[in-house]
GUKE-784181 format. One line per 8 residues: number of its first residue (from 1); their letters; for each residue x, y, z of C-alpha. Coordinates in steps of 0.02 Angstrom, whole numbers. Each point is the difference from the previous one (the first is absolute). Example, Ala and Ser with C-alpha at 12.3 -4.5 7.8 and 13.67 -1.06 7.14 Angstrom:
<nodes>
1> AS> 615:-225:390  69:172:-33;
</nodes>
This chain:
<nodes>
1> XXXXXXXX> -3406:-2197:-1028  -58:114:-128  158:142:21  104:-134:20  -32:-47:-191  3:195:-30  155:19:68  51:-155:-87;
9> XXXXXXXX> -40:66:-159  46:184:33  176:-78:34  20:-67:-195  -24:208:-49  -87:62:-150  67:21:-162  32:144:-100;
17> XXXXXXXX> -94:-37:-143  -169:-20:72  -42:87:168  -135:-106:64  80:-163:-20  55:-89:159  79:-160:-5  -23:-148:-159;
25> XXXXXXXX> -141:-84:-67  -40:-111:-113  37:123:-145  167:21:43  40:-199:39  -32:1:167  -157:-107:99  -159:50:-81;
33> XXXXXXXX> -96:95:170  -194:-10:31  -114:97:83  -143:-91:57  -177:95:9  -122:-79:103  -193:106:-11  -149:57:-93;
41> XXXXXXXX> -62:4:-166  -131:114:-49  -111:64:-155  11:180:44  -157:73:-74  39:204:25  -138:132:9  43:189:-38;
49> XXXXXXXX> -94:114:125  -27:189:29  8:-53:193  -76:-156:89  -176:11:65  -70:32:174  -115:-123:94  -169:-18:-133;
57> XXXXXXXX> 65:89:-155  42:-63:-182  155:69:-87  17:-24:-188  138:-42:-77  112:101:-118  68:-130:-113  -32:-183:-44;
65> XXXXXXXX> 80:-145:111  136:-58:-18  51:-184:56  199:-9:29  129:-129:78  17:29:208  12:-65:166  159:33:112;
73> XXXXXXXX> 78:-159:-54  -33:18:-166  65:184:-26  156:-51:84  49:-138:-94  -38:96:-152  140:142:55  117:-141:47;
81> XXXXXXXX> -1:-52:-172  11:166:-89  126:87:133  113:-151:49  156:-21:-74  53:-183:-10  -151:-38:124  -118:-126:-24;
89> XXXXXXXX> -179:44:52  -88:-140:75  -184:24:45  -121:-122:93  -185:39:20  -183:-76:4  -110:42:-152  -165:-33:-84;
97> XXXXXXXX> -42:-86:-118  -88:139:-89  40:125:-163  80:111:153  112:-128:40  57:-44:-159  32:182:-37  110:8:143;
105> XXXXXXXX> 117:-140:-39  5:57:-190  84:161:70  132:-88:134  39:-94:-124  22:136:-135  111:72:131  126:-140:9;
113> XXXXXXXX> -66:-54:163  -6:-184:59  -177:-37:50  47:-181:10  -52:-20:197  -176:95:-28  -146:-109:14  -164:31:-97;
121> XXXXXXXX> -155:-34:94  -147:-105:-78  -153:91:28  83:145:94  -8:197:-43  149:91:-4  50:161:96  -70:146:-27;
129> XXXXXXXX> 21:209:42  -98:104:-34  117:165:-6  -84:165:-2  106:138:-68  -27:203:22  100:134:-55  201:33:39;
137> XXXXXXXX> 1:-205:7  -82:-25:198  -70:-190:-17  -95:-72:92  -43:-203:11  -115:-153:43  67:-143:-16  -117:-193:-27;
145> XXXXXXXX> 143:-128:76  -73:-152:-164  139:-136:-4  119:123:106  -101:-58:163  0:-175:-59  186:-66:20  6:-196:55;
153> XXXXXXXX> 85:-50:161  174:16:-13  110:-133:79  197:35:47  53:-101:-137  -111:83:-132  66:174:48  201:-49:13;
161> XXXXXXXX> -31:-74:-184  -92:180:-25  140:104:61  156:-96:-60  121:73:-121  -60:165:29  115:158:34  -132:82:114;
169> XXXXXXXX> -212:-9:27  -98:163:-14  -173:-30:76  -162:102:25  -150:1:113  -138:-24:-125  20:-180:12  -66:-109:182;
177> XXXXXXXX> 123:36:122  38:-209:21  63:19:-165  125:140:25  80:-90:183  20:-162:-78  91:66:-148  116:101:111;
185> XXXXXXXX> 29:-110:111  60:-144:-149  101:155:-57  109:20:162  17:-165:21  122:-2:-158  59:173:42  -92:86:-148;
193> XXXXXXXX> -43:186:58  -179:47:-2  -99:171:-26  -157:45:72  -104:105:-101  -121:58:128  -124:71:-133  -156:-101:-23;
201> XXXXXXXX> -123:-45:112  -14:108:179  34:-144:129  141:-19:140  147:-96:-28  97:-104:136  177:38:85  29:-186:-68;
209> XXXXXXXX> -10:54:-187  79:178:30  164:-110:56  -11:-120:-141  5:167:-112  148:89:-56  -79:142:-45  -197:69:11;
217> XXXXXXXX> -74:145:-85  -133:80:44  -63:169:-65  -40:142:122  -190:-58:19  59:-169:22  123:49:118  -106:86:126;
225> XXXXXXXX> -120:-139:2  133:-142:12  56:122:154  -154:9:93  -36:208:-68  169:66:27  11:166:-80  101:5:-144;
233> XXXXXXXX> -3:163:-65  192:67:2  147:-100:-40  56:-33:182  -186:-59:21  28:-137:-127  180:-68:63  -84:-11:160;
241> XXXXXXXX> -153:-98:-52  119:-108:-102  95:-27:169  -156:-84:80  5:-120:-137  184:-27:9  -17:-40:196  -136:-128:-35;
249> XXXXXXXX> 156:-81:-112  -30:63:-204  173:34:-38  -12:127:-121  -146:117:-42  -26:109:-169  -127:115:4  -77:98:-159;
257> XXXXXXXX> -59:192:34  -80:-4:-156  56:196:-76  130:-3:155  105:-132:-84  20:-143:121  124:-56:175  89:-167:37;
265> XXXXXXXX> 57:-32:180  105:-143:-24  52:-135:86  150:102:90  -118:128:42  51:115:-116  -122:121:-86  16:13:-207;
273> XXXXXXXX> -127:140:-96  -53:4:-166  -79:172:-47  -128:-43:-153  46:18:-159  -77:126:-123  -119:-56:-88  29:-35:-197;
281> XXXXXXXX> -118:126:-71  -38:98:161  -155:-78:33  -65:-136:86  -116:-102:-88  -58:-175:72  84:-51:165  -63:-187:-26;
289> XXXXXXXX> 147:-105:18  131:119:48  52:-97:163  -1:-158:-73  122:35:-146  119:138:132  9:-167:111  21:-138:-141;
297> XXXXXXXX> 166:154:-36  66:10:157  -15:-215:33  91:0:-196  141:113:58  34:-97:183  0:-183:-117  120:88:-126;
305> XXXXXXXX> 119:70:131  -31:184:-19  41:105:146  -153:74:115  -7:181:-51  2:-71:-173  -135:-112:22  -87:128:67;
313> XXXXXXXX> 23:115:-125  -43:-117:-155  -171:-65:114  -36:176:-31  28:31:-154  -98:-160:-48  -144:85:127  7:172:-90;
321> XXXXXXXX> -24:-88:-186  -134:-113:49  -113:162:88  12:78:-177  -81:-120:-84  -170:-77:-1  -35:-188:74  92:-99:94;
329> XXXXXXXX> 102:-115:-108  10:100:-162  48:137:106  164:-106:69  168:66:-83  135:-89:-121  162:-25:103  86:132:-114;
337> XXXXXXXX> -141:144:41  50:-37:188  169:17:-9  12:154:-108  -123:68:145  97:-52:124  170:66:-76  -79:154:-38;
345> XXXXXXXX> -24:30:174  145:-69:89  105:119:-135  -114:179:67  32:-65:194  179:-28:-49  2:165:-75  -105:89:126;
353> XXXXXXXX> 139:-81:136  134:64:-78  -73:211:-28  -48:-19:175  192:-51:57  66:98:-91  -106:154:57  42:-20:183;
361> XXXXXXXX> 183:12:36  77:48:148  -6:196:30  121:111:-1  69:58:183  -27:190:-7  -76:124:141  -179:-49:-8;
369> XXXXXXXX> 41:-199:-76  -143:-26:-102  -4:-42:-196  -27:183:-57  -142:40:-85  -69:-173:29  -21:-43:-170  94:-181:34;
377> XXXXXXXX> -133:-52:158  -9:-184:13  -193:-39:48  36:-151:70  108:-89:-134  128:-130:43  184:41:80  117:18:-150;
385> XXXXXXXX> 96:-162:-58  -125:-139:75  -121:-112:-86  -117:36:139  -84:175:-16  -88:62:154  -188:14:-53  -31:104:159;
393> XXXXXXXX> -36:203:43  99:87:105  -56:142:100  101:90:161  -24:98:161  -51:186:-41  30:53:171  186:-35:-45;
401> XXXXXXXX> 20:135:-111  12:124:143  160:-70:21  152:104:-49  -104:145:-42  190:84:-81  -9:-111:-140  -172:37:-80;
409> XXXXXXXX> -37:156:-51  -199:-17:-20  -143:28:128  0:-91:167  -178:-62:2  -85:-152:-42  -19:53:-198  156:44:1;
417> XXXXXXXX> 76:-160:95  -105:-96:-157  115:109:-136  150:-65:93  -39:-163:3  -16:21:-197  188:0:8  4:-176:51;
425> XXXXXXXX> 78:-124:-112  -141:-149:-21  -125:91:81  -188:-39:-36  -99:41:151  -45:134:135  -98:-65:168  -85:147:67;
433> XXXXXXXX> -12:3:192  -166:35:46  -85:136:57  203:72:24  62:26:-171  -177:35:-82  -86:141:129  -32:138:-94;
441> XXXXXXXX> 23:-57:-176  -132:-35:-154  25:-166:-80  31:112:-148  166:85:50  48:-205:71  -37:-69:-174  120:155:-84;
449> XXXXXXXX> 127:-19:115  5:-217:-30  -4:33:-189  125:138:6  125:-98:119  -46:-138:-148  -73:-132:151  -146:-56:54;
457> XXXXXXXX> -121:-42:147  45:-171:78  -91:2:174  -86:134:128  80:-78:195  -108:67:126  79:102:147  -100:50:146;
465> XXXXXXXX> 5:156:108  88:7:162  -150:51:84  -66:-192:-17  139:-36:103  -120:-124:102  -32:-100:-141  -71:33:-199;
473> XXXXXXXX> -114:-146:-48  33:-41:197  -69:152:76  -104:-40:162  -90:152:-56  -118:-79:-139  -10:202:-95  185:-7:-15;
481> XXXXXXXX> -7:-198:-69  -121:68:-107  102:154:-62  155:-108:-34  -97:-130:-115  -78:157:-97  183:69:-13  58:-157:-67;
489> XXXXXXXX> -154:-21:-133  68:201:-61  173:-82:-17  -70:-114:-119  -86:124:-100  155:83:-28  54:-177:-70  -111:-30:-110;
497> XXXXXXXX> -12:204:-60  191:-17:-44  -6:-170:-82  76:-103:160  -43:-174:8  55:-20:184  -54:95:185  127:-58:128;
505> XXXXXXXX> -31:26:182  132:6:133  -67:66:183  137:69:129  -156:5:128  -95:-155:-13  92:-99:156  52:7:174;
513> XXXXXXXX> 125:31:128  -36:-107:157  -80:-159:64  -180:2:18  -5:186:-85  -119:-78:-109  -138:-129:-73  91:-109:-118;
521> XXXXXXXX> -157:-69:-86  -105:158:-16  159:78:-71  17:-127:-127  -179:3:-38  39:203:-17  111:-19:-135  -104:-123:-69;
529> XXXXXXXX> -146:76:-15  95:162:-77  90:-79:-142  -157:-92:-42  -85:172:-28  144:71:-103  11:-154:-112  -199:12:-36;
537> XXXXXXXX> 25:182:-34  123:-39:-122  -19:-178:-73  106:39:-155  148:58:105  126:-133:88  10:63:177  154:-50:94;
545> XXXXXXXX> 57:24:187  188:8:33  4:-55:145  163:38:140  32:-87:141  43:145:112  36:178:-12  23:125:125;
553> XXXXXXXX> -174:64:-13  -79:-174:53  136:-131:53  -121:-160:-46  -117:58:-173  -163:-102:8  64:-94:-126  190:-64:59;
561> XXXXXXXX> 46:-124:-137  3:-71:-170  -138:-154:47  -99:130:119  -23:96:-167  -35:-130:-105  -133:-35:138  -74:155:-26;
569> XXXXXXXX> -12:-1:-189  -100:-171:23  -115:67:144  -23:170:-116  -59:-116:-120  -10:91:-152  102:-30:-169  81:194:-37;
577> XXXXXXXX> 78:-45:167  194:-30:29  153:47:74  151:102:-32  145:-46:76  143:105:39  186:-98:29  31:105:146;
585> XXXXXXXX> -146:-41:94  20:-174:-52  165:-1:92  -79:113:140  -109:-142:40  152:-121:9  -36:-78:-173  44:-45:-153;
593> XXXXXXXX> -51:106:-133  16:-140:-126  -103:-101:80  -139:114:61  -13:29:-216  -25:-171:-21  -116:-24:138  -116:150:-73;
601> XXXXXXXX> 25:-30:-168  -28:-163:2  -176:34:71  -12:120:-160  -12:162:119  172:82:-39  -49:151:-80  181:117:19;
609> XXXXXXXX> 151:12:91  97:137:72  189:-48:0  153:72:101  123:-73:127  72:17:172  86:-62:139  -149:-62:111;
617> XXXXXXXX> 55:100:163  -122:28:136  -112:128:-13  84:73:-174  -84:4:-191  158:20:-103  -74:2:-184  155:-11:-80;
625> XXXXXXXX> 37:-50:-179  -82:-175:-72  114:-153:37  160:104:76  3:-82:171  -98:-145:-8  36:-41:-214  -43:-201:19;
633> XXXXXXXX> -186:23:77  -23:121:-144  46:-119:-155  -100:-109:91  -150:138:14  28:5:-181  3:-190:-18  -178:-30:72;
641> XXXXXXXX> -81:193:-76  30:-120:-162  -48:-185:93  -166:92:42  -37:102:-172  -10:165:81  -79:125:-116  18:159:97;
649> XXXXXXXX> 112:132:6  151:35:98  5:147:112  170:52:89  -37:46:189  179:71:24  53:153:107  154:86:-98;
657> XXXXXXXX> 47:122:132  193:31:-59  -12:-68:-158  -64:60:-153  -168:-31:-25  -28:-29:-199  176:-95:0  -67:-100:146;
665> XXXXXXXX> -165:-38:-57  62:-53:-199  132:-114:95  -110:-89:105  -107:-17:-177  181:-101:-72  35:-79:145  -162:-104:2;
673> XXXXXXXX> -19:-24:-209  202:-77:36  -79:-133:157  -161:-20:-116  123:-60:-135  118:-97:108  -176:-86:88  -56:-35:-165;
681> XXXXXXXX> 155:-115:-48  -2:-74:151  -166:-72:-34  82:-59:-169  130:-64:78  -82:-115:96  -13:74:192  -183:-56:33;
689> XXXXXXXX> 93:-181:11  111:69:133  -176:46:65  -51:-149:8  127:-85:75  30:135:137  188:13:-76  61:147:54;
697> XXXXXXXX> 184:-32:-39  -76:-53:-176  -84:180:-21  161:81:60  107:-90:-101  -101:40:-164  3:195:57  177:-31:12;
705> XXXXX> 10:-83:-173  -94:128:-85  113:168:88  142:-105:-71  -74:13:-178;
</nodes>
C-alpha cells in the first residue's frame, strides 16, 4: 500500500543537507527508482482572449498562436524529469505521425525523458488543445483525442512488461478508460502503487479501479461530479465528498482548491491541508498545467520518501511557480526553484509557529485572571511546546460573565460582558444570543465594543421568547410559526451586519411533554418547512440547529438525536444547512459525543461545536469545564474534530457560577489546544491501527506509553 512505502521511506529520515530528500537513489548508490507516466500527448496551440464568446459571436485574438508541448501525460513526465531527484521519468503514449508529433518527442526527449515505450502512428494525427487564455491566467480548453483515442488492445502480459521496474504509475483520464484499468490492474499485481489523476475527460470511473488506486485526485469540479453534485464549497464539504469516494474503496484522496491550496484524506483517515503558496511575482499568469506539475511534485516526494506535509508543501510550491508563468511545459520549474519555494515557506510557518507560542503563555493568576491588557491574545495558535498548533477560533459563553460580578469592575450588560471577555487569554470570538444580548443596540455600538474588547463576531444563536412556549417554528398557531421564522431571518441579519459567518438555532419550545400531545409528522414537516425559509433568506450564511434531547421546557425536542438531526438536514435539503453540536446534549441524549462528530462530519454537515462537561444525572445540565469529568471522550472529540477536517470555530457552552469567569473561560481554551496536541500524536503514533483492530488494550497501552514519556 501506498503509506506503507511512505512510512517505509519516512522511517530512513531526511538528511540535513538537503530538506526534500527522502530515502537513496540512484545518485547516491542506491536502486535507480522510476516513475512510470502512462497518458496524453498534445500540440497545445494557445489563443490569448479578452473573454470567450457567447453563442454566435467572433472574438479576435490579441496575439499570434502559439503551438507548445501538452497533454496531461506529457506535462507530467516533463516535471518528473526536471523536479525528480534521482527519478527516472518514464512516459508511454500514442502519437502521430505528423510535424506535431515529432515536436513532441523532440521535447521529452530534450527533457531526459525515456519515450522508448511510445508508439508513433502511421497515418494518425496527434493530440491537440486548443487552450484559450484571458486575463489573470483563467484557461479554458477543447481538447481533439488524435492518436490519444487510438491505443491498441492491451493484453495482461503487454501491460506487466509496461509497468515493471517502475517505483510508482501516475495516470490521467484523457486517455480510453480500458487503457487506464488494465495498466492498474498489471501495476497491483506486482505491488507497484498507482495514482489516479482524475483530470481529463468528464466520465465515471468504477469502484473496481478506485481500489486498484492508491491514491486519486480530483480537483473540486471533478470532485463534485465524480460524487454525484455534492457541494463542495467549505473545507468540511470537501473531506466529506472525499469520504464517498473512500467508502466506494479509493484509499486515499488529494484534492486541489485551486487559490485554497489543496487537502489529502489519507488512507488512515486523517485530514492533511496545504494553504497555496504565494505566488512568485504576485500574479497569476497562465493556470495551464498547474495540476499536472503540483501532482507530478507530490507523486516525486511519496517515491523519494519525503514525509506528507512535505510533499504537500513542495506540490505547492511546484503549483505556485508553474501559475506564474506562461504554457504548460515551459512554465514547469527546475527542482532547485521548488525547493527554495518550498523552504522559503516551511521557514515563515516555522517562524510564524514559534511568535504565536511564544505569544500565548499561561496567564498570570491575579483578581480578574486575564493576560492584562491583552496585547499577548492567542487567535487560535497552537498550545505552547507541540508540533501541532490548533488552527481553530475560540469563542465563549457571554452570559457567563455575570458571574462573580465582585471581580469586574465594568458595566453589567451585554457590551460590557463583551469587554470582559476581552480579558480572556486565546480569545477570538463573541456569539451573540439573539434577540437577548442585542435588543436595543445599533450594530454600530456592537462593532465598537468587538473592536475595542479586540474580538470579533463568530455567530448570532437564536433564542426565542417565552411567550412561544407552545412551540417556535412548531406553533399550532401558523402567525406565531410565521413570527418565529421572521425572528430567525433578523438573527441572521445581525450575522451578516457584524461579519458572522454562522446563525445557530437552539429552541427550548419546539417539543412535547406527553403521549399523543402532538402530530409527529406535521411537526417535523414544521421545522422543516421553517429552516428551509431561513436558509433561502440567507444562502450565504451556514445555518445550524443545536439540537437537545430534553430540557425542562419540552422533555422530548422534535428533534431527539444525533441521526434524527442528520435526518432533518437531508429532508431540509439545502447546502448552508448543518448542525451544531453541543457535548452536553450529546451525552443528554445518551451518546457519544465522539461519535455523533463523526457521524455529522462525515456527511460534511458539522458546522461548530459547543464544548463543556458533566456528570450526565437526570434531569441536570452541568456545563462544567471541557474534559474535567469525562477527559477520555474529549481527546477523543478532539481526535475525530481532526479525522473529519472541521473548519469551524470552537465555542465554550460552560456555566462558571463560582468560578472565575475569564480564568475559566482561557482554561477551558488550554485545556483543549493540550487534548488537540495529545490527539494529534496519537494519530502519529499509530492509534487508527488500534482502530482498526478494535484493540482497546492497544490504545490504552499507547496512552500509557506516551504519559510515561
Amino acid at each position: 500500500m501506498l503509506l506503507f512505502v511512505i512510512a517505509a521511506c519516512v522511517a530512513r529520515g531526511l538528511g540535513s543537507e538537503a530538506r526534500w530528500r527522502g530515502g537513496s537513489s540512484g545518485s547516491d548508490g542506491g536502486a535507480a527508482r522510476t516513475l512510470l507516466v502512462i497518458g496524453a500527448a498534445n500540440a497545445d496551440i494557445i489563443v490569448d482572449v479578452d473573454r470567450l464568446p457567447v453563442a454566435g459571436e467572433t472574438v479576435c485574438a490579441r496575439d499570434g498562436v502559439r503551438v507548445v508541448p501538452g497533454g496531461k501525460g506529457c506535462n507530467q513526465a516533463i516535471a518528473v524529469a526536471r523536479l525528480g531527484d534521482g527519478v527516472a521519468a518514464r512516459f508511454v503514449a500514442q502519437l502521430g505521425a505528423d510535424s506535431h508529433g515529432a515536436m513532441l518527442v523532440n521535447t521529452l526527449l530534450e527533457h531526459g525523458v525515456d519515450v522508448s515505450r511510445c508508439v508513433r502512428q502511421p497515418g494518425g494525427d496527434s493530440g491537440q488543445g486548443y487552450v484559450f487564455l484571458e486575463p489573470g491566467g483563467t484557461v479554458s480548453s477543447i481538447v481533439a483525442a488524435g492518436a490519444n483515442g487510438c491505443w491498441p488492445e492491451l493484453t495482461a502480459e503487454a501491460c506487466a512488461q509496461l509497468v515493471a521496474g517502475a517505483s510508482a504509475v501516475l495516470l490521467q483520464r484523457e486517455v480510453p478508460e480500458r487503457v487506464n484499468e488494465a495498466v492498474a490492474a498489471a501495476a497491483c499485481a506486482q505491488r507497484i502503487p498507482v495514482l489516479q489523476d482524475i483530470g481529463g475527460e468528464d466520465r465515471p470511473i468504477s469502484d473496481a479501479q478506485l481500489r486498484r488506486c492508491a491514491l486519486i485526485s480530483p480537483n473540486l469540479s471533478e470532485l463534485h461530479r465524480l460524487t454525484g453534485g455534492m457541494p463542495v464549497g467549505s473545507d468540511a464539504e470537501v473531506v466529506a465528498a472525499a469520504g464517498t469516494l473512500r467508502a466506494r474503496g479509493a484509499r486515499s484522496v488529494l484534492i486541489t482548491l485551486g487559490a485554497r491550496g489543496a487537502i489529502l484524506v489519507a488512507e488512515d483517515g486523517s485530514v492533511h491541508r496545504q494553504p497555496a503558496l504565494a505566488v512568485p511575482g504576485g500574479a497569476v499568469v497562465d493556470e495551464t498545467g498547474a495540476g499536472d506539475c503540483f501532482r507530478s511534485a507530490f507523486a516525486l516526494g511519496l517515491i523519494e520518501g519525503v514525509p506528507l506535509h512535505r510533499c504537500l508543501r513542495f506540490a505547492a510550491a511546484a503549483g505556485a511557480i508553474a501559475v506564474s508563468r506562461l504554457g504548460a511545459v515551459p512554465s514547469i520549474p527546475t527542482r532547485a526553484e521548488v525547493e527554495a519555494l518550498a523552504d522559503a515557506a516551511e521557514d515563515a510557518a516555522a517562524a510564524a509557529a514559534a511568535a504565536a507560542a511564544a505569544a500565548s503563555p499561561p496567564p498570570a493568576v491575579g483578581a480578574a485572571g486575564g493576560d492584562g491588557d491583552g496585547a499577548s491574545r492567542l487567535r487560535g495558535g497552537g498550545a505552547p511546546g507541540t508540533d501541532a498548533p490548533c488552527p481553530l477560533e475560540f469563542a465563549s459563553r457571554l452570559n457567563s460573565m455575570k458571574d462573580r460580578p465582585e471581580l469586574w469592575a465594568g458595566e453589567q450588560s451585554p457590551l460590557g460582558w463583551v469587554a470582559r471577555q476581552g480579558q480572556v487569554a486565546g480569545l477570538g470570538l463573541v456569539d451573540f444570543n439573539f434577540p437577548q444580548h442585542l435588543d436595543g443596540l445599533d450594530v454600530q455600538r456592537v462593532r465598537d465594543a468587538l473592536a475595542g474588547a479586540g474580538l470579533r463576531a463568530g455567530a448570532i444563536c437564536l433564542r426565542y421568547p417565552k411567550r412561544m412556549q407552545a412551540g417556535a417554528m412548531t406553533h399550532p398557531d401558523e402567525r406565531v410559526r410565521a413570527e418565529a421564522v421572521a425572528m430567525t431571518i433578523a438573527a441572521g441579519e445581525w450575522a451578516k451586519a457584524l461579519g458572522a459567518k454562522e446563525l445557530v438555532v437552539w429552541s427550548a419550545y419546539d417539543g412535547y411533554d406527553y403521549s399523543l400531545q402532538v402530530d409527529y409528522a406535521q411537526l417535523w414537516q414544521r421545522v422543516v418547512d421553517g429552516f428551509r425559509a431561513v436558509c433561502d433568506a440567507h444562502p450565504e450564511l451556514k445555518v445550524s440547529l443545536e439540537f437537545k434531547p430534553t430540557d425542562e421546557n419540552t422533555r422530548f425536542f422534535a428533534v431527539p438525536s444525533t441521526g434524527a438531526a442528520l435526518l432533518l438536514v437531508r429532508d431540509i435539503d439545502r447546502p448552508n444547512m448543518g448542525l451544531t453540536l453541543d457535548l452536553g446534549h450529546c451525552l443528554a441524549a445518551g451518546e457519544n459525543p465522539a461519535q455523533s462528530v463523526a457521524m455529522v462530519g462525515g456527511a460534511g454537515k458539522l458546522f461548530g461545536v459547543q464544548l463543556n462537561d458533566g456528570y450526565q444525572r437526570l434531569g441536570a445540565e452541568d456545563g462544567l469545564i471541557f474534559g474535567s469529568v469525562h477527559p477520555s471522550m474529549a481527546l477523543e472529540l478532539c481526535f475525530w474534530l481532526q479525522q473529519v477536517g472541521f473548519d469551524g470555530h470552537v465555542y465554550f457552552d460552560t456555566f462558571p457560577r463560582n468560578e472565575d469567569p475569564v480564568r475559566e473561560a482561557a482554561y477551558n481554551i488550554r485545556a483543549f489546544k493540550r487534548l488537540w496536541a495529545k490527539a494529534h500524536r496519537l494519530r502519529a503514533e499509530g492509534v487508527s491501527t488500534h482502530m482498526r483492530a478494535h484493540d482497546a488494550l492497544g490504545v490504552l497501552e499507547l496512552l500509557e506509553r506516551m504519559e510515561g514519556e
